[in-house]
C-alpha positions as CSV (number, residue, x, y, z in Angstrom):
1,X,163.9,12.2,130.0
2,X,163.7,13.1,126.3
3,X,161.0,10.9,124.9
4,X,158.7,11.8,122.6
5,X,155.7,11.6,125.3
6,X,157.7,13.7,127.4
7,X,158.4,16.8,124.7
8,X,154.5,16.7,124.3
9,X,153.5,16.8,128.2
10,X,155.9,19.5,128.6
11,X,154.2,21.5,125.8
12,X,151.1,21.3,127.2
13,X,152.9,22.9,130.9
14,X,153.8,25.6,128.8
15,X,150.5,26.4,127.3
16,X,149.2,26.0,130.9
17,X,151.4,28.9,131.8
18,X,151.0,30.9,128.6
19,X,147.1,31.1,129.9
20,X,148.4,32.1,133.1
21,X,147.2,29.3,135.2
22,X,149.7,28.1,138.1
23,X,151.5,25.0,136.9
24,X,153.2,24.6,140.4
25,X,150.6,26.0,142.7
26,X,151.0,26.0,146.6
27,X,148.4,24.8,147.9
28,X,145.3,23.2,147.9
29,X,142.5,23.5,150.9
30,X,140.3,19.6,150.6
31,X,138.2,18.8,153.5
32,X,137.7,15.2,153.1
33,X,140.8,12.7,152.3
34,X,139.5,10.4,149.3
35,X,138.3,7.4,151.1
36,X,136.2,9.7,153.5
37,X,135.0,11.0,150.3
38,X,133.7,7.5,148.7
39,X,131.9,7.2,152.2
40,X,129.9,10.1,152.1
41,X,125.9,10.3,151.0
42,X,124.9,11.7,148.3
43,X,124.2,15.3,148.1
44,X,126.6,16.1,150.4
45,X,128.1,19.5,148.6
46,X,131.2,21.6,148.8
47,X,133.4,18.7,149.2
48,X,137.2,19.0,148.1
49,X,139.4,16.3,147.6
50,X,142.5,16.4,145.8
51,X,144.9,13.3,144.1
52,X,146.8,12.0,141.1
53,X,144.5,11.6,138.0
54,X,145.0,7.6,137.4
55,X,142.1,7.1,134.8
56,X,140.5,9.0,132.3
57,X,137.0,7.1,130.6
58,X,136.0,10.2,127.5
59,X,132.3,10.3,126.6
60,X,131.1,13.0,124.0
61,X,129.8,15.6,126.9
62,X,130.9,13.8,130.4
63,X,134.4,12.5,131.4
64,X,134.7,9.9,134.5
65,X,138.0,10.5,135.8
66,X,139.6,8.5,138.5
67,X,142.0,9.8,141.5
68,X,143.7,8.3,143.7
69,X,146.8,8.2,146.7
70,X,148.0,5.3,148.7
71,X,144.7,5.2,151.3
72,X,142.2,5.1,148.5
73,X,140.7,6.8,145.0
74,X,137.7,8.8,143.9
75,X,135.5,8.7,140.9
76,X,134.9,11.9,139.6
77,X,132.7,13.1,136.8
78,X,133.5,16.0,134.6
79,X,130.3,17.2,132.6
80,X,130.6,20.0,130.1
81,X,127.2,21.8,130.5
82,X,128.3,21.6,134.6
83,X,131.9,23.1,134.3
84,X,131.7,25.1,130.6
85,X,132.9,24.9,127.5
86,X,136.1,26.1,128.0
87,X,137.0,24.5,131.1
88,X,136.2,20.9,129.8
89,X,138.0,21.2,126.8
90,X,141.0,22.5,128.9
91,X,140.7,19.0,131.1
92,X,141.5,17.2,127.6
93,X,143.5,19.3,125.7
94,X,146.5,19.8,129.3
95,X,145.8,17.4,131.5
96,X,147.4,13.4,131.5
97,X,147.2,10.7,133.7
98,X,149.5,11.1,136.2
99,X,148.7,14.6,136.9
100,X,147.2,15.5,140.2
101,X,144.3,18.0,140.4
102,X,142.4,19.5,142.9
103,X,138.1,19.8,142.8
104,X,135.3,20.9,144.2
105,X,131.3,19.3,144.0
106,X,128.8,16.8,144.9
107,X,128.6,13.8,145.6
108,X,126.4,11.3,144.1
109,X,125.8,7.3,142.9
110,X,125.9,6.7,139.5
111,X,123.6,3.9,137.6
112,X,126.5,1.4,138.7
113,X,126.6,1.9,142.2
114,X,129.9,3.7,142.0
115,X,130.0,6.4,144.8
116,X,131.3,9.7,142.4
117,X,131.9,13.4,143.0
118,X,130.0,15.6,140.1
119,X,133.0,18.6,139.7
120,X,131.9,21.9,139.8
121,X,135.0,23.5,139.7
122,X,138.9,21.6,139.6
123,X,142.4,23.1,139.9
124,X,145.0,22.1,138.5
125,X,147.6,20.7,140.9
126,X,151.1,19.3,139.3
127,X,152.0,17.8,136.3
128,X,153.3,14.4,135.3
129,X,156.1,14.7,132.5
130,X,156.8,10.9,132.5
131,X,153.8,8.4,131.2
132,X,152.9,6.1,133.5
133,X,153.4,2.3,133.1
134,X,150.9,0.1,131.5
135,X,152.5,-3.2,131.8
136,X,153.3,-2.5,135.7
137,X,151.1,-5.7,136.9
138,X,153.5,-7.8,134.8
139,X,156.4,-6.7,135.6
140,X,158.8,-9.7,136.4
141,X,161.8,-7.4,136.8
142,X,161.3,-7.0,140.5
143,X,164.6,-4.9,141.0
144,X,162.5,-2.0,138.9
145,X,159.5,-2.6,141.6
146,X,161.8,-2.1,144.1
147,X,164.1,0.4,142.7
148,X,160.9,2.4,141.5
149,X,158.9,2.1,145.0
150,X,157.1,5.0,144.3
151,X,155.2,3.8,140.8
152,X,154.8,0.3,142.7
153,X,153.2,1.9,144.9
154,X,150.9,4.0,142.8
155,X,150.2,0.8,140.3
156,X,150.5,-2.1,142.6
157,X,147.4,-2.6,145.0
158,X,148.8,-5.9,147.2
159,X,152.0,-3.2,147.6
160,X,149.8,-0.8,149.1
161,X,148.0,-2.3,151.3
162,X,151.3,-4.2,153.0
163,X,152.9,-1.5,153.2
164,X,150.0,0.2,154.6
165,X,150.0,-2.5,157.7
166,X,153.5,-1.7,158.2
167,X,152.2,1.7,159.4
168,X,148.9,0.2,161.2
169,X,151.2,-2.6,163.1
170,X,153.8,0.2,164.3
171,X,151.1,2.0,165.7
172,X,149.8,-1.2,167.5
173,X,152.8,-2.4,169.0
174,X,153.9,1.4,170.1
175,X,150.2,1.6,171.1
176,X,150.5,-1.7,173.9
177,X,154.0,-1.0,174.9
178,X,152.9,2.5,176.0
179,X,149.5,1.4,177.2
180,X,151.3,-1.3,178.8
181,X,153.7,1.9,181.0
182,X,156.8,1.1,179.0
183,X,159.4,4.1,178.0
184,X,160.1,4.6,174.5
185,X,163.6,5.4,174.4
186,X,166.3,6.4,172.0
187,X,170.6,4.5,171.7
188,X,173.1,5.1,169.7
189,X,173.6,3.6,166.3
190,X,177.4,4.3,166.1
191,X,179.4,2.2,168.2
192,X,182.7,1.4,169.1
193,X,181.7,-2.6,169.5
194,X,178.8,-4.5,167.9
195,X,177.6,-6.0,170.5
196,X,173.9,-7.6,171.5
197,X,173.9,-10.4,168.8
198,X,175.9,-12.8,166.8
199,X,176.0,-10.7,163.5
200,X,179.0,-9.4,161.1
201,X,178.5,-5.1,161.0
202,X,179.5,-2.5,158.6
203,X,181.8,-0.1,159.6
204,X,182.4,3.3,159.3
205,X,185.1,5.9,160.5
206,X,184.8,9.4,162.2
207,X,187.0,11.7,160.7
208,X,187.1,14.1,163.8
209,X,187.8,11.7,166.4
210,X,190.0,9.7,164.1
211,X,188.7,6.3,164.9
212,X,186.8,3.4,163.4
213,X,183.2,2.8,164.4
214,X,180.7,0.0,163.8
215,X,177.0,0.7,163.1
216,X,175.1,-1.1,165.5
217,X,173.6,-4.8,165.0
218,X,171.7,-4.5,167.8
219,X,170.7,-1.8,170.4
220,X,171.0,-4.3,173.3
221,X,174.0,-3.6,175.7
222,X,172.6,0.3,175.5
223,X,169.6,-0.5,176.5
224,X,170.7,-2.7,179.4
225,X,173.2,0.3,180.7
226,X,169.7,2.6,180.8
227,X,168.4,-0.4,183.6
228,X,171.5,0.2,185.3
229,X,170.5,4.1,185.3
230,X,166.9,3.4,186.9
231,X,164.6,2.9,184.1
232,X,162.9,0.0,184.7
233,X,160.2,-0.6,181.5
234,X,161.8,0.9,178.0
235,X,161.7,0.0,174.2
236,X,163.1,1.3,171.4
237,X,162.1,0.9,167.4
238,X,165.7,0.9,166.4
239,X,167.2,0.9,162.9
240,X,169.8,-1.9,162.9
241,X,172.6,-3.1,159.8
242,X,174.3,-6.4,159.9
243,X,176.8,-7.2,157.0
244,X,175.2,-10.9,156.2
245,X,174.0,-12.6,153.0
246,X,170.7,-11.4,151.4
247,X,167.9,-13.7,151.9
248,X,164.5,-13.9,151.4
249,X,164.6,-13.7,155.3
250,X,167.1,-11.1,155.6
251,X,167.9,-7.7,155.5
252,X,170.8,-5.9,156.2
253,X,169.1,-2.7,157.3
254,X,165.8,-3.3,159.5
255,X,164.2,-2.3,161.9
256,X,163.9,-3.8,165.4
257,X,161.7,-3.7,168.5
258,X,163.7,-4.3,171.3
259,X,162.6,-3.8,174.9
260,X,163.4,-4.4,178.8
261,X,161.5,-5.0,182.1
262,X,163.4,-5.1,185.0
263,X,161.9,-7.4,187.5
264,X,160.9,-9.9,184.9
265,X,161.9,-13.3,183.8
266,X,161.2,-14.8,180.3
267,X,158.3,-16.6,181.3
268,X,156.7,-12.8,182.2
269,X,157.7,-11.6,179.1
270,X,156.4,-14.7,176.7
271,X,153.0,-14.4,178.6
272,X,153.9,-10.0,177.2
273,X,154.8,-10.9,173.8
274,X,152.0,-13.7,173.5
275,X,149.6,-10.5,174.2
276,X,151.4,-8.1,172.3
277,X,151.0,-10.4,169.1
278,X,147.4,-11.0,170.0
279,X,146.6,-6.8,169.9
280,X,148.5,-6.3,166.8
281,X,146.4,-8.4,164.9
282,X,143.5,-7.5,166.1
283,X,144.3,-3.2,166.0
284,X,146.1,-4.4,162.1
285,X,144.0,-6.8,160.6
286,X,140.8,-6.5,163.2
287,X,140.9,-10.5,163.4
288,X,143.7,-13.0,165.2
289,X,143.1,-15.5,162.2
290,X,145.2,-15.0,159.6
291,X,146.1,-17.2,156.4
292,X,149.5,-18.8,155.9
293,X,150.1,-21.3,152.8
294,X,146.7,-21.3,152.1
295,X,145.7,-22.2,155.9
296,X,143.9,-20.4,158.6
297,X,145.9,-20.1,161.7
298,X,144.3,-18.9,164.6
299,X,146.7,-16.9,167.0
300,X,144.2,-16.9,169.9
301,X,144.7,-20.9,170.2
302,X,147.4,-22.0,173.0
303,X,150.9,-21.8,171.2
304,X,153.1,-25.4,171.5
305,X,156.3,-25.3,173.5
306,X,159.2,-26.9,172.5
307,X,162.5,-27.3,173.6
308,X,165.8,-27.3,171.1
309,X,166.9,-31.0,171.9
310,X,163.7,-32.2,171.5
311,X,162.8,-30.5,167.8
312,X,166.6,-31.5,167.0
313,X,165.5,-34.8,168.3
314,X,162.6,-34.7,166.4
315,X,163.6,-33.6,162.6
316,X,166.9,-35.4,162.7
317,X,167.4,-38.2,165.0
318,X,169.8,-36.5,166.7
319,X,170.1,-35.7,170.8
320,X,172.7,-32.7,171.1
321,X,173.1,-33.5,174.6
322,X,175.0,-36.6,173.5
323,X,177.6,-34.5,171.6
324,X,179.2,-32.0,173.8
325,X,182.2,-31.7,171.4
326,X,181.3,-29.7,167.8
327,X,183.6,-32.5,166.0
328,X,181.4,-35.1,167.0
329,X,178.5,-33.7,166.5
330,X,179.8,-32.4,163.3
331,X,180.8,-36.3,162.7
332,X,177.0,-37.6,164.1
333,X,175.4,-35.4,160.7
334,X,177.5,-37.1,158.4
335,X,176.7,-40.6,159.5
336,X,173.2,-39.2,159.2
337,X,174.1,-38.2,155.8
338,X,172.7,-34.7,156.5
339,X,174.2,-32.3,154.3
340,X,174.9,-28.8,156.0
341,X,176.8,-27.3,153.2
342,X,180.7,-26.7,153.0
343,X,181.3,-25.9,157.2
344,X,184.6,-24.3,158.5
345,X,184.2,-26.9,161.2
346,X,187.8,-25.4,162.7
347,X,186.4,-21.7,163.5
348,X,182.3,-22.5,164.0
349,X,181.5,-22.9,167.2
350,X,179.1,-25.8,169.0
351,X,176.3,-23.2,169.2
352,X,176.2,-21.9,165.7
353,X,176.8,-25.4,164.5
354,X,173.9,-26.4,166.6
355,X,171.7,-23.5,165.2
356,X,172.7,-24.2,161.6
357,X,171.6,-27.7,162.2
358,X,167.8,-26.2,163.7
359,X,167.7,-24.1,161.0
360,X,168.5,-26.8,157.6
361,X,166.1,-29.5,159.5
362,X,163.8,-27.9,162.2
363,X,162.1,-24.6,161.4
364,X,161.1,-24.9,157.9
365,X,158.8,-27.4,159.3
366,X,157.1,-24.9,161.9
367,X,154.2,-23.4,160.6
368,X,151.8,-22.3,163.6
369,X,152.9,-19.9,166.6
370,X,155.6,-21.9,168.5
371,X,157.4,-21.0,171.6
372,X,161.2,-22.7,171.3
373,X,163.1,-23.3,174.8
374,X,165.9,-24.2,176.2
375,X,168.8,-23.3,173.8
376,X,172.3,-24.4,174.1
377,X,174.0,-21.5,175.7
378,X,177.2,-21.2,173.5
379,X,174.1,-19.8,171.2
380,X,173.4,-17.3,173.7
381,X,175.9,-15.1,174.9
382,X,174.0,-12.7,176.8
383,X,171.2,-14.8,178.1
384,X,170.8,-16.1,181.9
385,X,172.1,-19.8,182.5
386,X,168.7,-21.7,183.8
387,X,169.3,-22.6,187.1
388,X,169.1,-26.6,186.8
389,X,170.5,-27.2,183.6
390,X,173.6,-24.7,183.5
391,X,174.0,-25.7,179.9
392,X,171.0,-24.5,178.5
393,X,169.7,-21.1,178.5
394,X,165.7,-19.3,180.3
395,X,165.0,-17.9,176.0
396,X,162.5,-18.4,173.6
397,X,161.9,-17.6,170.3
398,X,158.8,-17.6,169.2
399,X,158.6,-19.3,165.8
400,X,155.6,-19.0,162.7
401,X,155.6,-20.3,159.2
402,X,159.7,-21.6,159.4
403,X,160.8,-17.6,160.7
404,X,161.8,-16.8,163.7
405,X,159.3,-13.5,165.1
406,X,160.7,-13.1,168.6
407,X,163.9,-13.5,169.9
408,X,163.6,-13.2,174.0
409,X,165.5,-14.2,177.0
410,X,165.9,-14.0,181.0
411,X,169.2,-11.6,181.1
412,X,172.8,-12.5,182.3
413,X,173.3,-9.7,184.8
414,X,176.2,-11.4,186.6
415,X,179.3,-9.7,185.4
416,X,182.0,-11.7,186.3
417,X,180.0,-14.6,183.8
418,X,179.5,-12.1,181.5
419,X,183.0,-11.7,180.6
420,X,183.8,-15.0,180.9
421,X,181.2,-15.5,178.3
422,X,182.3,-12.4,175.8
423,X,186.0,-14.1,176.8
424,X,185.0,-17.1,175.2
425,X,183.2,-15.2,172.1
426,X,186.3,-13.6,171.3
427,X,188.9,-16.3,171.0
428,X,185.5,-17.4,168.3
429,X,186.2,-13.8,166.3
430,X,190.4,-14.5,166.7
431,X,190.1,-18.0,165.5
432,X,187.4,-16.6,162.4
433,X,184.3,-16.7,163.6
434,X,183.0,-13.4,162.1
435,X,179.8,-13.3,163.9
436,X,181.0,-13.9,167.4
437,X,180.5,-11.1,169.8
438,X,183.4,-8.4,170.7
439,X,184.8,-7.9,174.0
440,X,183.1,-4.8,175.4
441,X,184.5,-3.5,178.3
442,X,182.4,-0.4,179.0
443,X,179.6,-2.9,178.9
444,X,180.9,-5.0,181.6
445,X,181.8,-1.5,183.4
446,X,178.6,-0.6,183.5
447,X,176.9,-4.3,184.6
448,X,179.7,-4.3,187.6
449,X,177.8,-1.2,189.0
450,X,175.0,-3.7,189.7
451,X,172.0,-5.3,187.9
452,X,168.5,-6.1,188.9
453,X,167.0,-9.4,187.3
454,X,165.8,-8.5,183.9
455,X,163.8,-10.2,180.7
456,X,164.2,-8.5,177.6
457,X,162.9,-9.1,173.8
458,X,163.7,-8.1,170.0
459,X,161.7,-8.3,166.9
460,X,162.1,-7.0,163.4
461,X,159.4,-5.1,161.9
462,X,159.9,-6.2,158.6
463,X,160.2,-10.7,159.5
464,X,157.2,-10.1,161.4
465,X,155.1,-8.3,159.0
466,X,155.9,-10.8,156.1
467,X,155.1,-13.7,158.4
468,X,151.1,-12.1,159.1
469,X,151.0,-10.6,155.5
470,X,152.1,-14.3,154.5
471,X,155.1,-12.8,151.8
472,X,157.3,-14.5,150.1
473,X,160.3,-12.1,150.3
474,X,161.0,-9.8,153.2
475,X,161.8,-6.8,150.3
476,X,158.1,-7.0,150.2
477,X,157.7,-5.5,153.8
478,X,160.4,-2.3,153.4
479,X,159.7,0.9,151.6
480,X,163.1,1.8,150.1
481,X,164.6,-1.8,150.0
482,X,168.7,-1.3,149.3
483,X,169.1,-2.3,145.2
484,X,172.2,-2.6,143.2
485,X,173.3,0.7,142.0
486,X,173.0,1.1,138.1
């Protein structure tokens, strides 16, 4: 910390105390926050606000001084005939930008039109022993933005105001789900299996019980065991870690929204989600059209629905129904000269091959709210076989801007197909399929004590609220996202 700047801030604390004034006070008492303060009309008196000093403007007997926290900032002005002599000269001589103080005055409009508080009196609240950064906005090392959250957050308006929505949207959509009669609920995030999606998981080990555990990748088969216990309408906003590549789409600790009605099918619950998405713009963003790439897309339109073959179909030429087997499908790409990368054809299953396949071709080219149907079901472990077509799958996934938002199906609540199905992912994880699904025998305990039909959903927090903010990296959309360690 030894700096030059720093030896010289910390001289000033000491004078601070040498004249007996508290350099770490307790409290303050404010009765407006500051962007209830820029609101207010002039002449209003006795108005306290308090917040970190971000701009100091010096005239020979006034001072504008800004303030500021994440929801907003203040002018204030600091006159010497209005505060004294001493206590103006104080303001320049101890106080920095980056210090917080608290005041107390009137509010009034200056010649600009710049709603300002006229001090009367000011504390002083906390001091800054580090200089701020100037060259902040330029700052092309985005590790230090992210590694440094809390100065991108005091210098970095766009980071702000996303981050801000993050909040707004997580009151929406625990807002309509409660509205709506649905149970928040809370499941375990240290499990014996990861099961509930096709992910890779970190693991972990409990010393007192002497045995490995997983953290979860998804809070899915817990959720389902609570159905089977009598709630019939729950969600949970559920912290989950898969142990996959970082992307600009990816994080390996998010959050999800997952959620179950019994009763319902996936048709009930795309109507639900179709809503859902409809009140959290409007409680977020107070509008359902929002800008992607530069385009207006208006979320109160109908959404298309599509099924996999036919967007397959579509983007590459190729129907999967033709290809049964993964080696010829495998074999139909390369005549296609469709490059998917070096595969491990050998341990990747039809489904994931078929999803890698959607993904390279299909969704980059999705830009407005689309519903995708009928997927294969080797891609969908847990899901209900449709009743027709016992090859595909009753799920969507509700698709915008080439990311997936929603992930949502009719459940498999048939136990005896269940394990035939979690059989089947586990010769996958023997042969090396990492992300296959582990055999889960409590699980399939619990589903033989009976099942009524159910839909469930899952979103992340953090893909959803890039897509609406329209953000080019999902970093953007966490507070604390995980950095190399220096």
């Amino acid at each position: 910390m030894g700096n030059e700047q720093t030896s010289i801030r910390i001289e000033k604390l000491e004078t601070l105390k040498l004249k007996g004034i508290s350099v770490y006070p307790e409290r303050f008492s404010t009765n407006y926050d500051l962007y209830e303060a820029s609101k207010l009309e002039d002449g209003t008196s006795n108005v306290r606000v308090a917040g970190r000093i971000m701009g100091i403007r010096n005239f020979s007997k006034l001072t504008f001084i800004t303030i500021s926290n994440i929801r907003g900032s203040l002018q204030l002005l600091l006159k010497r005939e209005e505060v004294g002599e001493e206590r103006f000269s104080q303001f320049h001589n101890l106080l920095d930008i980056g210090d917080f103080i608290g005041v107390e005055g009137r509010m009034y409009t200056t010649k600009t039109s710049q709603k300002t508080l006229r001090i009367e009196s000011y504390m002083f609240l906390g001091k800054s022993l580090r200089t701020l950064p100037e060259k902040w906005h330029g700052l092309s090392n985005v590790e230090v933005r992210y590694r440094q959250r809390y100065l991108d957050l005091m210098m970095t308006q766009d980071t702000q105001q996303r981050l801000l929505t993050r909040t707004k949207m997580v009151r929406a959509i625990r807002r309509f789900f409660e509205d709506k009669e649905f149970l928040e609920v809370e499941t375990p995030v240290l499990q014996h299996t990861s099961s509930g999606a096709l992910a890779k998981p970190f693991s972990t080990y409990h010393n007192t019980l002497d045995t490995e555990l997983n953290l979860r990748i998804a809070p899915e088969t817990y959720l389902k065991r609570l159905i089977v216990g009598g709630f019939t309408k729950i969600f949970e906003f559920a912290k989950c870690f898969r142990n996959e590549g970082i992307s600009p789409q990816h994080l390996q600790e998010f959050t999800m929204v997952e959620g179950y009605a019994a009763y319902w099918n996936y048709e009930d619950t795309m109507k639900f989600m179709r809503d859902m998405v409809l009140f959290v713009l409007d409680q977020t963003f107070n509008t359902t059209t929002i800008n992607i790439k530069g385009q207006p897309i208006n979320f109160s339109l109908e959404w298309d629905i599509v099924s996999f073959r036919d967007i397959i179909l579509k983007h590459s030429g190729i129907d999967i129904e033709l290809y049964p087997n993964v080696k010829d499908l495998y074999q139909e790409t390369v005549r296609k000269n469709i490059d998917l990368d070096h595969l491990d054809i050998e341990s990747m299953g039809r489904g994931n091959f078929i999803d890698l396949l959607y993904k390279k071709m299909c969704r980059p080219q999705i830009v407005k709210p689309t519903f995708l149907v009928e997927h294969p079901i080797d891609l969908s472990p847990l899901a209900r076989a449709n009743d027709n077509n016992p090859t595909i799958t009753d799920r969507f996934q509700l698709v915008v801007n080439g990311a997936e938002i929603i992930n949502a199906y009719s459940e498999l609540v048939d136990p005896i197909e269940q394990r035939r199905r979690l059989e089947a992912q586990a010769r996958l994880k023997s042969n090396g399929d990492l992300e296959a699904m582990e055999m889960d025998e409590d699980y399939l305990t619990a589903m033989e004590y009976g099942m009524p039909p159910i839909s469930g959903w899952g979103f992340g927090i953090e893909r959803l609220l890039m897509v609406l903010t329209d953000s080019t990296t999902i970093k953007d959309c966490v507070l604390f996202p995980l950095t190399k360690k220096l």
